[in-house]
KOLPAPA-198913 format. One record per residue: residue in three letters; y, z, x of N, C-alpha, C, O in turn. Coordinates in steps of 0.02 Angstrom, whole numbers, plus 50000, padded with zeros to 5 digits. Atoms other than C-alpha are relative to their C-alpha. Last residue first. Layout:
BEGIN
AlaYZXYZXYZXYZX
...
END
This chain:
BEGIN
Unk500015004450032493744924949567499114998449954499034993649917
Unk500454998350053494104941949646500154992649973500754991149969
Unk499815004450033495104940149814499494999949953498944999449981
Unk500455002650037495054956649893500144992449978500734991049991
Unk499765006450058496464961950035499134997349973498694995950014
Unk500025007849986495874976350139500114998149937500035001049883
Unk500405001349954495554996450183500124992250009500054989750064
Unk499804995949955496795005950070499524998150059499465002450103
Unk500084994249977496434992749948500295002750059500674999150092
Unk500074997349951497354977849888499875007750008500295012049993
Unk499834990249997496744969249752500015000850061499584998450098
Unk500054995649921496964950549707500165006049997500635008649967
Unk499934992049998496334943749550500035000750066499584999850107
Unk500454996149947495884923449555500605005149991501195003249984
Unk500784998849997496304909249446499705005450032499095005350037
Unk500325004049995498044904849501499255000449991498884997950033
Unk500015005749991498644920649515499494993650023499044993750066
Unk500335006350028498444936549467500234995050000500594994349950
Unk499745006349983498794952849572499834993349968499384990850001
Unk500405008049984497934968649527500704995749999501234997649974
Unk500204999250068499134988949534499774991250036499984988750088
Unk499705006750022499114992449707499884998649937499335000649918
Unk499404996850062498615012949717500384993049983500854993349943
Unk499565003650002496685008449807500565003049951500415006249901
Unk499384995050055495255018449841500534994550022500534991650077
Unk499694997349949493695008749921500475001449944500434999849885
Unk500144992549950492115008449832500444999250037500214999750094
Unk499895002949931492444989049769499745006950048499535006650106
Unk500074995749941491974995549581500144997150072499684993050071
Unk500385002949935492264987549420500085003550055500575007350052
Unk499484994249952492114996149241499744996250064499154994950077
Unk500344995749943491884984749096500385004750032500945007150021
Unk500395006949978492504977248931499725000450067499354995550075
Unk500045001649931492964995348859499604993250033498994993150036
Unk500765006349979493474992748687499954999950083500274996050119
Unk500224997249915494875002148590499254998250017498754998249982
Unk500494994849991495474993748427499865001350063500044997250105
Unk499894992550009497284990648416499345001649997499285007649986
Unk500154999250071497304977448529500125005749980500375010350013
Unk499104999650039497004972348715499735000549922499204998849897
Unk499845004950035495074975248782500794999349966500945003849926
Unk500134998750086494864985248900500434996649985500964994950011
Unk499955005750036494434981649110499985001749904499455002349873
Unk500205000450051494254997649203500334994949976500944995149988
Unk499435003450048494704995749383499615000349927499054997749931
Unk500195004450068493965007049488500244998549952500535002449914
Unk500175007449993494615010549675499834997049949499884990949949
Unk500535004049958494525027549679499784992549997499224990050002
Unk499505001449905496625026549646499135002450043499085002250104
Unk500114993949982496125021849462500094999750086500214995250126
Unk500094998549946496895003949403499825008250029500355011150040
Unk499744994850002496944997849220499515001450080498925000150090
Unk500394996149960496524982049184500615005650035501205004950050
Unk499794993449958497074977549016499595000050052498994999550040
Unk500124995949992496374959848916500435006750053500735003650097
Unk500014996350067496964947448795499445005750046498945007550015
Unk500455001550055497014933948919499505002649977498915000949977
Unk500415009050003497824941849063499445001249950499025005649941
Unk500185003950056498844961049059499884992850024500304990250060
Unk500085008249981499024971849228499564997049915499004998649895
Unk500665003050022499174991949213500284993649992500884993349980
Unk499635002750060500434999249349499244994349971498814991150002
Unk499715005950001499375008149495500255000149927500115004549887
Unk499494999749957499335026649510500364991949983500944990449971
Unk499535006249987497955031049417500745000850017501115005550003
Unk499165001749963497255047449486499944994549961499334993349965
Unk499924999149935495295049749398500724998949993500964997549937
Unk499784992449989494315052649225500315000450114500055003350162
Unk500064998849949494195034049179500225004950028500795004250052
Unk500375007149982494485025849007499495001250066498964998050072
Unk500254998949940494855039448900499644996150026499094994450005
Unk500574999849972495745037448733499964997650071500354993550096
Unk499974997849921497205036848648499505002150034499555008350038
Unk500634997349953497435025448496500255005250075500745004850113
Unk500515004350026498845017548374499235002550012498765002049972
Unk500535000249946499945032548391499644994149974499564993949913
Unk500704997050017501575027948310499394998950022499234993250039
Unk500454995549967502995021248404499675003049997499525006350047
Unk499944994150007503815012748277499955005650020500095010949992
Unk499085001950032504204993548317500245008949966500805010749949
Unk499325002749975503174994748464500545001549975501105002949996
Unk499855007850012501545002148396500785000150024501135005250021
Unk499794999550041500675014348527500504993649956500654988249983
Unk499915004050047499315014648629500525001049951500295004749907
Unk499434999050067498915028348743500454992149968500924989750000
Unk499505005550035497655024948865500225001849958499805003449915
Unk499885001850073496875041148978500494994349966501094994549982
Unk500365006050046496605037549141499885000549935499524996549905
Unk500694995949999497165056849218499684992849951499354994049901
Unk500105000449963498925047549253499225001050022498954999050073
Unk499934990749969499165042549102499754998850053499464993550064
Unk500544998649958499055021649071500265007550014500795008050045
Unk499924996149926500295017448938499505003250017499195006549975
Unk500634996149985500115002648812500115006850076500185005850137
Unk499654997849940501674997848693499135004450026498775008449994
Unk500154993249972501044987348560500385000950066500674996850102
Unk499784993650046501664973448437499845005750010499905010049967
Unk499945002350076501564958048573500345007249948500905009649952
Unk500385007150002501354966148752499824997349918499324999349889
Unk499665000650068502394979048813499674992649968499844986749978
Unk499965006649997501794988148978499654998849929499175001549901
Unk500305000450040502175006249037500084993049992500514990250025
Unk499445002650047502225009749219499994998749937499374998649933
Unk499805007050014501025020549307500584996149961500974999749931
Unk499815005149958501575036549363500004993849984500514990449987
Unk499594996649948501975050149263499944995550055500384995450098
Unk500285002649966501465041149076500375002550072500985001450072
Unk499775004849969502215050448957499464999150043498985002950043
Unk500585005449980501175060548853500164993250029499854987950021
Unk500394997349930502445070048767499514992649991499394988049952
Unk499664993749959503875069748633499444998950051499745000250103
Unk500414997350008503725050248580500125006150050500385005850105
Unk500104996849916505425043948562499325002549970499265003549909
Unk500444994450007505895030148442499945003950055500115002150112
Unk500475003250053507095016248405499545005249999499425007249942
Unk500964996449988508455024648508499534997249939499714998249881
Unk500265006449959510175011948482499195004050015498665000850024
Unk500365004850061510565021848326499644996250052499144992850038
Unk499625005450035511375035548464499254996349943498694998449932
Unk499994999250081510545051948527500524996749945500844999349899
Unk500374995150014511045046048697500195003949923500725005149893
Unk500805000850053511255028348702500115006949987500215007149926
Unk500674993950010513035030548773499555002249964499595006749922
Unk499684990350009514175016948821499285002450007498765000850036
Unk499214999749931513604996448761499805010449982499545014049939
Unk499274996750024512164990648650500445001550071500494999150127
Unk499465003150016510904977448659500405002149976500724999649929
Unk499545001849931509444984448756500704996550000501014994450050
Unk499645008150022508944994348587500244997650067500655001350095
Unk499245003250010508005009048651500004989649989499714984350000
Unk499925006349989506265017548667500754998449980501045002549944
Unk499325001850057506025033348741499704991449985499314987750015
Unk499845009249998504405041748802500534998249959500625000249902
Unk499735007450055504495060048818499944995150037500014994350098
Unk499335001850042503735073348950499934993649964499514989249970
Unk500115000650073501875073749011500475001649957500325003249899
Unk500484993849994502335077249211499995002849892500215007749862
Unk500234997649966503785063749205499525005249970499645007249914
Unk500084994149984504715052349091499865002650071500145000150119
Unk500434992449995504525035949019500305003750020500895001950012
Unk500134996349916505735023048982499625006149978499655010049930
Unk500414993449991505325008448874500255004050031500285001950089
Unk500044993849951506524996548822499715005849995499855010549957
Unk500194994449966506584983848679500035001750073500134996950111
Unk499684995150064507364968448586499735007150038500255010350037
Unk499375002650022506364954848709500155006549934499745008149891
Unk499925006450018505364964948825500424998549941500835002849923
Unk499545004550045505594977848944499534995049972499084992450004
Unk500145007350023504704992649041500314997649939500455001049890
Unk500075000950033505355006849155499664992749965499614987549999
Unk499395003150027504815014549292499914994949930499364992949910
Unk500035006050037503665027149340500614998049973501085001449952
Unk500155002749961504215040749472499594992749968499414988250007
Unk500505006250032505185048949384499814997450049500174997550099
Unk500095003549975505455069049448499984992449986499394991549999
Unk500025002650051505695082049332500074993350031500394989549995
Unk500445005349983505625095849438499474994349978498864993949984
Unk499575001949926507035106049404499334995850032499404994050090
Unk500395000049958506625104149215500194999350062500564994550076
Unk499865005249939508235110949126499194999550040498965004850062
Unk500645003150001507805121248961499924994150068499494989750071
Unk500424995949990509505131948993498894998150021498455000550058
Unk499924995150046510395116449009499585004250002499095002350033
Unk499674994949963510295100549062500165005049950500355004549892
Unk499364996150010509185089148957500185005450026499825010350014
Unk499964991550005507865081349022500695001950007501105001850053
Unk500654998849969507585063048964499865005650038499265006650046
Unk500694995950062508975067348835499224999050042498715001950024
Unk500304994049997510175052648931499415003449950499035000649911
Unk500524997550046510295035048910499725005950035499225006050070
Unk500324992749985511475026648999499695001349949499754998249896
Unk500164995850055512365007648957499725006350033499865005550092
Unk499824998250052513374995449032499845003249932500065002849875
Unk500474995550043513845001349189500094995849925500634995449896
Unk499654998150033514864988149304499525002649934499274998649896
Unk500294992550005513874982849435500105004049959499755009149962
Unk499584995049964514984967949479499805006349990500165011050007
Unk499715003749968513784951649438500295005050026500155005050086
Unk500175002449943512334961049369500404994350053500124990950096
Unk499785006150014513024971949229499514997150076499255001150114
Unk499455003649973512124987549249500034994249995499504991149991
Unk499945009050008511064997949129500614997850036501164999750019
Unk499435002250028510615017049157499974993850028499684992050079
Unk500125006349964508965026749131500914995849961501194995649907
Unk499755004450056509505045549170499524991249993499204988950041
Unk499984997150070508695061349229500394993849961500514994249900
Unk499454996250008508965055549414500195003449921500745005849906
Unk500014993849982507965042049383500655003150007501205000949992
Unk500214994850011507885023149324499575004150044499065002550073
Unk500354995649971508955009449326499665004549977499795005849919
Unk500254992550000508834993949239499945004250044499465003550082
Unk500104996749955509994977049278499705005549979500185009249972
Unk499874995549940510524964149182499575004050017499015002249996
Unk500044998149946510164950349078500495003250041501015000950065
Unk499734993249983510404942748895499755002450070499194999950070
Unk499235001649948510184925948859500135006450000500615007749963
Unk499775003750026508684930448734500554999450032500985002650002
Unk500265003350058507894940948876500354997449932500575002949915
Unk499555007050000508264946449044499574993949921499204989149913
Unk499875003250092508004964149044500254993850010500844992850027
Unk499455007150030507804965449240499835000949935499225000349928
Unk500525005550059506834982549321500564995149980501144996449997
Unk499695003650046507334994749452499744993249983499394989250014
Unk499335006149968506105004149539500204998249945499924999349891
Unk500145006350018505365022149527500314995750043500604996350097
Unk500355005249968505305033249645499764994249967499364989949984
Unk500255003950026507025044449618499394995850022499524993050075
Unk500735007049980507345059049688499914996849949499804999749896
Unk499475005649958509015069249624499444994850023499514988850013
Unk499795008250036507785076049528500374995849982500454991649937
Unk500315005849991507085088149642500144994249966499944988549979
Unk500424997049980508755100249632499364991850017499554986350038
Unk499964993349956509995093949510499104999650027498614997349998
Unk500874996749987510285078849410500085004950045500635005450073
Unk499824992550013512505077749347499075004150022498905009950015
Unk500384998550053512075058549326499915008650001499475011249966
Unk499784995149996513455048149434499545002449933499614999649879
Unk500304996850040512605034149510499955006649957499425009649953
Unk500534993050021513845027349621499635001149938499934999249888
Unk499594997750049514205005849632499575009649989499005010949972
Unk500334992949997514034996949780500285002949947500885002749937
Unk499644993450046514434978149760499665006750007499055006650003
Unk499355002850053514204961249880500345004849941500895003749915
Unk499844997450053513454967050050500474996949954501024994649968
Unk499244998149994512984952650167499805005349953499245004949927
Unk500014992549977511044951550190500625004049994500675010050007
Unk499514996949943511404933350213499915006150010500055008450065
Unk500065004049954510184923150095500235002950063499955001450115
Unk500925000849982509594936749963500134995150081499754996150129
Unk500235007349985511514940949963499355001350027499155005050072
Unk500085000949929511584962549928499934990949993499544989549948
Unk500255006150006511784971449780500274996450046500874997050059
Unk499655004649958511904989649777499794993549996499214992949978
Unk500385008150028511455004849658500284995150036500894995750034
Unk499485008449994512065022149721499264995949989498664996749997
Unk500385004550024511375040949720500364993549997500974993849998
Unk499665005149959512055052949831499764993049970499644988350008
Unk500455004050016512015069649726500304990650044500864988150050
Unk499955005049947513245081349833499344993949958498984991350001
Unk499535007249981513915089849672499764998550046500334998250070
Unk499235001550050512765106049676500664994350019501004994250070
Unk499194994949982511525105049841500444997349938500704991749935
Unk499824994650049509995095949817500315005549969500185009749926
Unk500154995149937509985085449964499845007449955499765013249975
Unk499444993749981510255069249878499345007650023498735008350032
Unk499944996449948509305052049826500415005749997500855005449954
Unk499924995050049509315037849697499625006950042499025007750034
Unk500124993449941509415022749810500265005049965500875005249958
Unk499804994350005509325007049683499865007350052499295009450063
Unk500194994249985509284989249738500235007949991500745009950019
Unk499814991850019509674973749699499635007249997499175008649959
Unk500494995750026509464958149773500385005050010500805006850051
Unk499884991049967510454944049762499365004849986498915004349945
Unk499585001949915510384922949742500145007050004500655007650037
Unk499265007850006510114921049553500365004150087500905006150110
Unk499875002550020508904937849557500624996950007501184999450014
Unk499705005250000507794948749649500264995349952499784993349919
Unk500145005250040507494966149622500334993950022500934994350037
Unk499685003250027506954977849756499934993849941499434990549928
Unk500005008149978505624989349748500554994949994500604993249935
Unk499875006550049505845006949756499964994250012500124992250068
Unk500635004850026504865019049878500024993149933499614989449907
Unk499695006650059506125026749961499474996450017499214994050067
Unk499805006050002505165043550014500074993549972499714991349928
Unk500605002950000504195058049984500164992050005499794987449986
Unk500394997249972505785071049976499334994750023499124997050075
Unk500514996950061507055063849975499524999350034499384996450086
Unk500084992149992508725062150078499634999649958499895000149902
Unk500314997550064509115045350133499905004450003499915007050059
Unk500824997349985510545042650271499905002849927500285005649886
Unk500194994649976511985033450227499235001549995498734998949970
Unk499784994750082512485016350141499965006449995500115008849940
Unk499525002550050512515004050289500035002549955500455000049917
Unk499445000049948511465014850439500704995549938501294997349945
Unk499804991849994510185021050284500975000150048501495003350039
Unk499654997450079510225002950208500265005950012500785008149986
Unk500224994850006509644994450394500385003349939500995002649946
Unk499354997250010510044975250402499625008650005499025008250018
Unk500224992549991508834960850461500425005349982500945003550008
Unk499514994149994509164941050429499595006949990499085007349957
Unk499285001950048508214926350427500675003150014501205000850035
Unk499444996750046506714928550515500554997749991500754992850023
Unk499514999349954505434914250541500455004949971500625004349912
Unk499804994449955503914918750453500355000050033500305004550074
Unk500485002349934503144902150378500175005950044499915005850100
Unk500574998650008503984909350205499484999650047498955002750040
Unk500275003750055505534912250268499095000149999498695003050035
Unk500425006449952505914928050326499754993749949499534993949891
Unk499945007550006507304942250261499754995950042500024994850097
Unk500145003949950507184962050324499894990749943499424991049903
Unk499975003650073507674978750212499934991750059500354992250104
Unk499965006049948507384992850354500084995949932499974998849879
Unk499255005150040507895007250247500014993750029500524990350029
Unk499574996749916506425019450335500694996749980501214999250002
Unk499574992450004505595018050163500405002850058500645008450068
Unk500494993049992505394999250198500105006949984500705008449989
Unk499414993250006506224983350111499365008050014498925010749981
Unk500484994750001505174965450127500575006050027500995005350072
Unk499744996749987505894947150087499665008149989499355009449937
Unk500604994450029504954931850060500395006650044500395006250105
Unk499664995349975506194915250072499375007749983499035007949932
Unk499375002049920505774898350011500075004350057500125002250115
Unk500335006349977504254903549878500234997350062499894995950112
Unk499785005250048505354914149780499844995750016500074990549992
Unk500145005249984504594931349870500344994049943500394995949885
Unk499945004550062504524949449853500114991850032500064991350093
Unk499455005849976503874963349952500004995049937499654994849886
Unk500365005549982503154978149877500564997950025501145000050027
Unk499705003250061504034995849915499534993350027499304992350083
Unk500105001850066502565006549981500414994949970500164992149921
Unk499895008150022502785002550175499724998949919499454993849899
Unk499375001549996503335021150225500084995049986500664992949978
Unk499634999149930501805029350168500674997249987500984997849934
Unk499465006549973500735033450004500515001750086500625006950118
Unk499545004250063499775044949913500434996050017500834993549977
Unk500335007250008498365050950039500324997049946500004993449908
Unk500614999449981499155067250111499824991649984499984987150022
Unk500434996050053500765070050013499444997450018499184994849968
Unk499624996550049501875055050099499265002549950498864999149917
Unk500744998150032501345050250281500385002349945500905005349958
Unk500324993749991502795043750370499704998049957499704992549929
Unk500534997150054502885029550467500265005949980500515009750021
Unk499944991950037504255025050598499705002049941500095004649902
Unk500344993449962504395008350649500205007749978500705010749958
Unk499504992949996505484992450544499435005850039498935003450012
Unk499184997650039504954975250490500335006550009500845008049980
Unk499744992150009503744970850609500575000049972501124998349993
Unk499485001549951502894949750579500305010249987500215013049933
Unk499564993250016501544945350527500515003350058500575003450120
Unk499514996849961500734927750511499845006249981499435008049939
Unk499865005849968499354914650441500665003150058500865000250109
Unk499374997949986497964927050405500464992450021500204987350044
Unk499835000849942496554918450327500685002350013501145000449977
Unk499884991249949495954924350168500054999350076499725003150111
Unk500674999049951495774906750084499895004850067499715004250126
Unk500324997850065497404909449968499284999650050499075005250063
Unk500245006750044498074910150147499735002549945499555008449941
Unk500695003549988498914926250234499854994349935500144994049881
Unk500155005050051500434933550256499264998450014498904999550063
Unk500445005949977501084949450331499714995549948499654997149888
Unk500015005450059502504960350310499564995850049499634994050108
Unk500055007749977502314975550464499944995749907499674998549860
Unk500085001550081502764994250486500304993449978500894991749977
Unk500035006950017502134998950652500204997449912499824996749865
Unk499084998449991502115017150693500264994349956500634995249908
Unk499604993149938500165016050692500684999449955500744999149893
Unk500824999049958499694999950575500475003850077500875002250120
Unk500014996149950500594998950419499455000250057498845000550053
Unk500454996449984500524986250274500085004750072500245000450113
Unk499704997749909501664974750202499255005349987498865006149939
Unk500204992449990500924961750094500345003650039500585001450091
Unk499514994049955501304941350060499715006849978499415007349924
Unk499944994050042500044929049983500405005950061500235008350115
Unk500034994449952500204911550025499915004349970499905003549909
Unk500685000049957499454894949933500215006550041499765008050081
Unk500395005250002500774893649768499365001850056498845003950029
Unk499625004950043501644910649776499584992250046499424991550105
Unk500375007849972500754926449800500604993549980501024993749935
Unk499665004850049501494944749790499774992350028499764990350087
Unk499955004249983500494961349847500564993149961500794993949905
Unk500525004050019500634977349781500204992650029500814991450031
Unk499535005050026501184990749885499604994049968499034992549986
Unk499894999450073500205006749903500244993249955500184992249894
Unk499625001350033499595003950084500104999949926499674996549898
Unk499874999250107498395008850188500684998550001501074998850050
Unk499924992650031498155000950389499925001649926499664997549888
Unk499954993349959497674986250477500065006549995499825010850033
Unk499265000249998497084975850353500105006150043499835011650041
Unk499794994149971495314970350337500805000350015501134995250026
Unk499675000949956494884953050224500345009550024500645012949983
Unk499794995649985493794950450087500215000050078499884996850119
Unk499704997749917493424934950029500175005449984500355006549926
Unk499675007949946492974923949859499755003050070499285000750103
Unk499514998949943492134940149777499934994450036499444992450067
Unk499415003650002491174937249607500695002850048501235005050028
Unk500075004350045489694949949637500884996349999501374999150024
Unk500595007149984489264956849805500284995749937500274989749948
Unk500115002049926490724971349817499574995050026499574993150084
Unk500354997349952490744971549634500024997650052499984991550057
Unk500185002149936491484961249491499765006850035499745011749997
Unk500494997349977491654958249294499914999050087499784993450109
Unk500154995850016493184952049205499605007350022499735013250011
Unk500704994649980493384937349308500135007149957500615009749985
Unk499814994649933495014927149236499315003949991499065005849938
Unk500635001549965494744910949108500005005150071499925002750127
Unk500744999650030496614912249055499304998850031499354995450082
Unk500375002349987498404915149157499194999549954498905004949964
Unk500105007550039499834918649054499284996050003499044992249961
Unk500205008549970500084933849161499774997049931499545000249885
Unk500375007350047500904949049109499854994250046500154991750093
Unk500504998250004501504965349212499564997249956499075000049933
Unk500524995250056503164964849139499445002150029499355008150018
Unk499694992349961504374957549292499685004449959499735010349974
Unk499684998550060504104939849204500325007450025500895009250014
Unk499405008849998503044930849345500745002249956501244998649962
Unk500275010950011502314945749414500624999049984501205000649997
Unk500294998550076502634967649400500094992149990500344990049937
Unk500494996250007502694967649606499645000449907499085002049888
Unk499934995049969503554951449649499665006249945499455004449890
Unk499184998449983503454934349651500165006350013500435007350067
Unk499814992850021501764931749563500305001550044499935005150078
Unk499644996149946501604913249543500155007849964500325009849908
Unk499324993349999500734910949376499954999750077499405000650104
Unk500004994049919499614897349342500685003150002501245001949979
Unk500174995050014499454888949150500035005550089499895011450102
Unk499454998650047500384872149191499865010049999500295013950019
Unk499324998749970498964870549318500515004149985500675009450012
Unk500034995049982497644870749183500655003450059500985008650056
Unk499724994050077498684858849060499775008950055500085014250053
Unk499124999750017498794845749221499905008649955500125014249971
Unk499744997049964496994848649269500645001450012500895005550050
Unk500314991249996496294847449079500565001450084501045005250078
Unk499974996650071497364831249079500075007350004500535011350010
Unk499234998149962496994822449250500235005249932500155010849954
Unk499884992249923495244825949193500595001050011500835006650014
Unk500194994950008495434816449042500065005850046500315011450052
Unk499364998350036496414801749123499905005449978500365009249993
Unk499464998249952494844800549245500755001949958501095006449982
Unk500204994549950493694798949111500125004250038499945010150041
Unk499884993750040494604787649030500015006350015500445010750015
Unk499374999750027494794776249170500165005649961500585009949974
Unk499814995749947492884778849191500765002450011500895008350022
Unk500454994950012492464771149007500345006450081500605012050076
Unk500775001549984493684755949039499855006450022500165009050069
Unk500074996049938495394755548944499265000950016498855000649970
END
């Protein structure tokens, strides 16, 4: 073979193996639904001058985190009344947007609106669900598909700061939890539904019957997938419970109470608003307002509660908003006041907990090659090192406030602030 030949076979090589290594990120916790990328050789270090592709203005704030797949990147975002999914190029050019639903509200001053749930995407089809119940289907070039309203097909929502869950997509449906009520004894209105990704048809509604009272009938997490050694279904969580559904007919097949126990010690405002995290043999669920962390077996049936299937609970120091995320033999959770808590997987003993960044986090923390970034809602991302020792690898700054937890694909970090889309490479 002749010297350039080689040369060229080499390259094709490295650019095959790097390829191989890119993550589409599909929908809000990536390729896996954890909050992992695969991806290696990722910016560590940036600033408003230093390692920024593009920046790009967006009409309004938004909480939601973005989702990319091969050259687009989908968002919703608000502008006035207006509550819009829009796309744009990996080279920060808008290419559409299109209105998915009208009627804003403002939730708790500067914590979010009506276009928090992300959108999601499979490359073909990119689908976007608002807190007004608009739930809307386009393909990826933006022609719509189908449109439906959740409130006018499953009743009107009733909480306080609005539906802010994300749907889940999978094998041709999405699923969705509406964990809701008025706070009135027995009227809890909570339901789980699954819907054709292609048609919008309804295919199962199943109630959520969890005895919650008062504020915590609200739910803001979202539902999560366990889909690991051939195993898959469905996570909810709130309403004081996290419970497991089959994913063809809805059909319960696990609960897990004790995350506040009814009863004289009853929190009436016990809210979740982080959701849970999976990987293979485990389940996280947090809490609220520095309550327990559980962990569970995801491979039992009935009623976890105070069963063999609990592997550990830590009594406090849940994590109240971000999500927690499970990465080899640790479990890492971001507090809300940026403290990291570290603990080991298979026992839940403290590994570390320490202070990364004395502000709001809000976003869900983001793992790539062997590091954490951890999201504060003024905008600074602390970068530490994965492990059990504790290691801050920087602190980056954009100066605008942001609650999107980062985006990683293909080589390049995307953040969306409350002012514009970043592309960090």
């Amino acid at each position: 073979m002749k010297p350039i030949c080689v040369i060229c076979t080499m390259l094709l090589v490295v650019f095959s193996a790097n390829q191989s290594l890119a993550d589409n990120w599909g929908s809000w916790r990536g390729p896996t639904g954890n909050g992992i990328s695969m991806e290696k050789n990722l910016p560590t270090h940036w600033s408003k001058d230093t390692n920024v592709a593009w920046r790009i203005e967006l009409p309004g704030p938004a909480g939601a985190t973005p989702v990319v797949w091969d050259d687009q990147i989908f968002l919703t975002s608000v502008d006035g009344e207006s509550l819009l999914l829009m796309c744009f190029g990996t080279d920060g050019e808008e290419q559409w947007r299109r209105e998915v639903g009208r009627g804003n509200k403002e939730v708790r001053g500067d914590e979010g609106n009506s276009a928090s749930p992300s959108p999601i995407t499979d490359g073909e089809y990119v689908w976007s669900f608002m807190g007004t119940g608009n739930l809307a289907c386009f393909t990826v070039s933006g022609e719509p598909v189908w449109r439906v309203d959740l409130q006018q097909r499953y009743g009107e929502f009733k909480i306080a700061f609005g539906m802010s869950a994300t749907p889940v997509l999978h094998d041709g449906r999405l699923f969705v939890q509406l964990i809701h009520g008025d706070g009135k004894p027995s009227t809890q209105e909570a339901i789980v539904v699954a819907i054709d990704a292609r048609t919008g048809d309804h295919v199962w509604k199943v109630d959520r019957v969890t005895g919650a009272a008062k504020e915590n009938e609200h739910s803001y997490a979202s539902p999560m997938l366990y889909d690991f050694g051939g195993i898959t279904f469905l996570i909810t969580h709130g309403a004081d419970y996290t419970v497991a559904y089959n994913l063809d007919d809805g059909a319960e097949r696990w609960r897990l109470g004790g995350l506040n126990p009814q009863g004289a010690s009853y929190h009436p405002t016990l809210r979740f608003v982080a959701s849970p995290a999976a990987a293979e043999g485990i389940v996280v669920c947090p809490t609220a307002k520095n309550g327990p962390v559980f962990a569970v077996a995801p491979d039992q049936r009935g009623d976890l509660t105070e069963s063999d299937a609990i592997l550990w609970v830590r009594d406090q120091h849940t994590p109240d908003v971000p999500s927690p995320l499970i990465h080899d033999d640790l479990v890492y959770l971001c507090r809300e006041n940026g403290m990291l808590l570290v603990l080991d997987r298979a026992t839940g003993e403290e590994v570390y907990m320490e202070r990364t960044h004395s502000h709001r986090h809000r976003a869900s923390p983001v793992f790539a090659d062997g590091h954490l970034y951890l999201t504060a809602r003024d905008g600074k991302i602390t970068v530490v090192k994965a492990g059990r020792d504790f290691e801050i690898v920087a602190q980056n700054d954009t100066g605008e406030a942001m609650s999107a937890s980062p985006v990683i694909s293909n080589g390049t970090i995307y953040l969306r602030t409350f002012d514009a889309l970043w592309a960090i490479r």
